[in-house]
N, C-alpha and C positions, 0 to 999 in steps of 0.2 A: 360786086363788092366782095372784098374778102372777109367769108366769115369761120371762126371755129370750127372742129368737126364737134358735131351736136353728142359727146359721149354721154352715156345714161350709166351707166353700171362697170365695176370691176368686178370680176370674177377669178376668185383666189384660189388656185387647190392645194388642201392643207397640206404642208410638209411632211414628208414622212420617218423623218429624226427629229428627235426633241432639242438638241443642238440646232434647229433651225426654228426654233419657236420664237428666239427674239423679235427675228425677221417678220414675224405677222405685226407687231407692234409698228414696226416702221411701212409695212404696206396701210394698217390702219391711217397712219399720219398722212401716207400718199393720200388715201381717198379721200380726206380732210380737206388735203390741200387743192385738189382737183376739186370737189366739191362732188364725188360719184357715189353712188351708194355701191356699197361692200358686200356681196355676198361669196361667203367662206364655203366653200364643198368640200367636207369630208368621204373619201372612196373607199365604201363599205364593198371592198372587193372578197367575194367568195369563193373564187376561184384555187384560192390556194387550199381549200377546204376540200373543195372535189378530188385534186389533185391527190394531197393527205391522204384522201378514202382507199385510194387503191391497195388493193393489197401488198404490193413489192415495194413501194413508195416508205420508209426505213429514214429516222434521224438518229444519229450518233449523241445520246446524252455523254458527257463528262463526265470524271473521275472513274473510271472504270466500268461504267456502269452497261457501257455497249449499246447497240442498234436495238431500238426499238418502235414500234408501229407508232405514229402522228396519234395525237388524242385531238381529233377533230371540234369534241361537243368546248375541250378546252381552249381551242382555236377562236372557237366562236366567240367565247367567255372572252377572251383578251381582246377580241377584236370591239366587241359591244364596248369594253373597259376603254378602250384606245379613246372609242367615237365620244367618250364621257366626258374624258379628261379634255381632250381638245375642244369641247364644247363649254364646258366649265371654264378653260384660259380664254377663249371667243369673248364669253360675257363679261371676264375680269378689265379685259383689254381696251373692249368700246364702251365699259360701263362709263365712261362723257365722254365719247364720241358726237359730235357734230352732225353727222349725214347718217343718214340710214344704214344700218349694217345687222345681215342676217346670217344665219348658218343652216345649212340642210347636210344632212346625212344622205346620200346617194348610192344606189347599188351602182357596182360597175367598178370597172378601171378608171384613176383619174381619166388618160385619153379618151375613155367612151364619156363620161361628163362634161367633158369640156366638148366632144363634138356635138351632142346635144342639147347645149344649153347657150354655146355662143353666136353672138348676133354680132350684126354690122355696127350695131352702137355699145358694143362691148370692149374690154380689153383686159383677153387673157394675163390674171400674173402669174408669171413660173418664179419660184425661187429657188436660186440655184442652192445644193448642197454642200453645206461649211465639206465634206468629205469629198475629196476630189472621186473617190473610190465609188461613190453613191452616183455621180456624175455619166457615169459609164453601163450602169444599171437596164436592163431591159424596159422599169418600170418606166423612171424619167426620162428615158429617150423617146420614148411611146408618147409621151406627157409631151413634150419639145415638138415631137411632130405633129401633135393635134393639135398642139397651139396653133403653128404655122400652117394648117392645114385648116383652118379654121374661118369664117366670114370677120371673122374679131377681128382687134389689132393686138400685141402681144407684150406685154412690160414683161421685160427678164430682171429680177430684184437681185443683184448680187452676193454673196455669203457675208459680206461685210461692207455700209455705207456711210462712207468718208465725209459728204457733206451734206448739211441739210439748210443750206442759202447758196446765191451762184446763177450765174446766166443759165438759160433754157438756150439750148443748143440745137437748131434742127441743120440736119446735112441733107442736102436737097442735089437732086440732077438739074431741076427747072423749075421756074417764078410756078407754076401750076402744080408741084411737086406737093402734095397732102398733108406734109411733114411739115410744112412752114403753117399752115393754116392751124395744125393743130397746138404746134409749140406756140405759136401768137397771142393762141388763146391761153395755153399754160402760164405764159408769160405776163398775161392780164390779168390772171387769177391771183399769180404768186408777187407780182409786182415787180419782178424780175425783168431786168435788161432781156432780149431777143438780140443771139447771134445764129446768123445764115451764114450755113458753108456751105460753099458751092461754087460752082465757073464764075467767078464776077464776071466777067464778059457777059453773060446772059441774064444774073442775078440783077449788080447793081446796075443793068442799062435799063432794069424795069421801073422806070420811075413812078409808073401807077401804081406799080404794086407796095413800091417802096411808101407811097404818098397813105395806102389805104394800110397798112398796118401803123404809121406814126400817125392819123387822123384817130386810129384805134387806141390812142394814148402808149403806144407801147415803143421802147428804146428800141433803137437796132442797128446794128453792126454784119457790113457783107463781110466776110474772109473767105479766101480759095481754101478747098478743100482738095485731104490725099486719098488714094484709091484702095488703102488697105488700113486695116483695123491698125496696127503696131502706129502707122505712120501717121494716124489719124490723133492717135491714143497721146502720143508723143504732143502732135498740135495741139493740142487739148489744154495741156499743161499750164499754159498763160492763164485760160480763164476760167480756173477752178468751177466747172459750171454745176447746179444739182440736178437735172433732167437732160438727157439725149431722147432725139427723136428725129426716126429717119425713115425712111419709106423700104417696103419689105424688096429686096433684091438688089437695095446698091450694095449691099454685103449679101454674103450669104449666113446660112444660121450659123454654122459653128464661130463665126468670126464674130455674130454679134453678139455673143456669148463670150469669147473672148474680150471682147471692148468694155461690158462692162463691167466682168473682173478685171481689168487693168485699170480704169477707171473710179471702179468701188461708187458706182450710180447706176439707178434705175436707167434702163434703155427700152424707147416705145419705139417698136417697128408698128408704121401704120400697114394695113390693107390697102392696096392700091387701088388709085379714086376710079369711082364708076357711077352708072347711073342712080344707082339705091343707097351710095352714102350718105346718108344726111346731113343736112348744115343745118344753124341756127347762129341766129345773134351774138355777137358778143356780149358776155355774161357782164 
């Protein structure tokens, strides 16, 4: 039987611009909608503090004022204030929140966070940054590889999200492909139509598969699918959908990073299925 993959928890790492604060609000609604509990990690990283310390290590204040030594104990002071404030917006946000949603302050780099805190029944969310310039940063690509280097699955939130109704979309290789099981269940949650892209040849000649997801009360629709983000992105266009979900290597990360800023939707790469994934019922 086909069932859901049994996710338990999102795990969020906070933004590190306040131009990307909105975006927690619309992962809140994610979690809502999934029905997962929310836990937000802020990365009390002190690294940049050590750094600071050194002696030659010199920031250039403005207005004339010239290269002067890091004031470390005020680093810390801004960073404590940082952890406040974002904790104080956390409470404003899920104050009627639905599901469970917690926030922890965490030493470490987001990516040291996210590798020690994610499970198989997890899914990492990255939000990408409204600054294409932030994009490219040491931090967040470190962040980006620990997601995908991770037992999770990975939601990439885009800077900006265009719909919030719309088919659940999984692009799959094969009827056994994890990406269908998961969005099925997205699909029961949300009440939303289920579209599979993928080889129809292989797809819709699965008629038991086809039988056990409509048995699951849930719509569905086979379409052929294209091998690259742009041409995928393009398909897409007809069915305004608000979830993608595909399984981790029919793209690779930058493209699906690409797909859904082109898209302006959540995109879940699952973990590829193994023996420790868990299943459960349909909700």
């Amino acid at each position: 039987m086909l069932h859901p993959i049994a996710f338990k928890r999102m795990i969020l790492g906070w933004p590190q611009s306040q131009a990307d604060y909105p975006l927690v609000d619309a992962t809140v609604k994610l979690a809502e909608l999934l029905r997962l509990h929310l836990l937000a990690t802020f990365a009390d990283d002190r690294s940049l503090m050590h750094v600071a310390g050194l002696p030659f290590v010199r920031e250039l204040r403005p207005l004339g004022a010239g290269w002067h030594s890091f004031d470390v104990g005020q680093l810390a002071a801004e960073l404590e204030r940082s952890s406040a404030i974002a904790h104080r917006l956390f409470d404003q946000v899920v104050r009627n929140c639905t599901v469970e949603a917690s926030f922890r302050v965490e030493r470490g780099t987001a990516a040291d966070i996210v590798a020690s805190l994610a499970t198989a029944e997890d899914i990492v969310v990255v939000i990408e940054p409204s600054n294409p310039a932030e994009r490219v940063t040491q931090q967040f690509t470190r962040l980006i590889e620990a997601a995908f280097r991770a037992a999770a699955s990975v939601m990439i939130v885009p800077s900006r999200i265009a719909r919030r109704s719309g088919p659940i979309v999984a692009v799959a290789s094969a009827p056994e492909d994890p990406s269908i099981r998961a969005a099925a269940g997205f699909a029961s949650m949300t009440r939303e139509k289920l579209i599979v892209m993928g080889p129809s040849e292989r797809l819709g000649s699965s008629a038991s598969f086809a039988a056990e997801i409509e048995a699951a009360g849930g719509r569905i629709e086979f379409v052929p699918t294209p091998t690259s983000a742009a041409q995928l992105a393009a398909d897409l266009r007809r069915w305004d959908e608000r979830l993608l979900v595909m399984s981790r290597g029919l793209l690779d990360n930058p493209q699906v990073s690409i797909l859904a800023s082109l898209r302006s939707v959540p995109v879940v790469v699952m973990e590829p299925a193994g023996p420790d994934r868990p299943a459960a019922a349909s909700p």
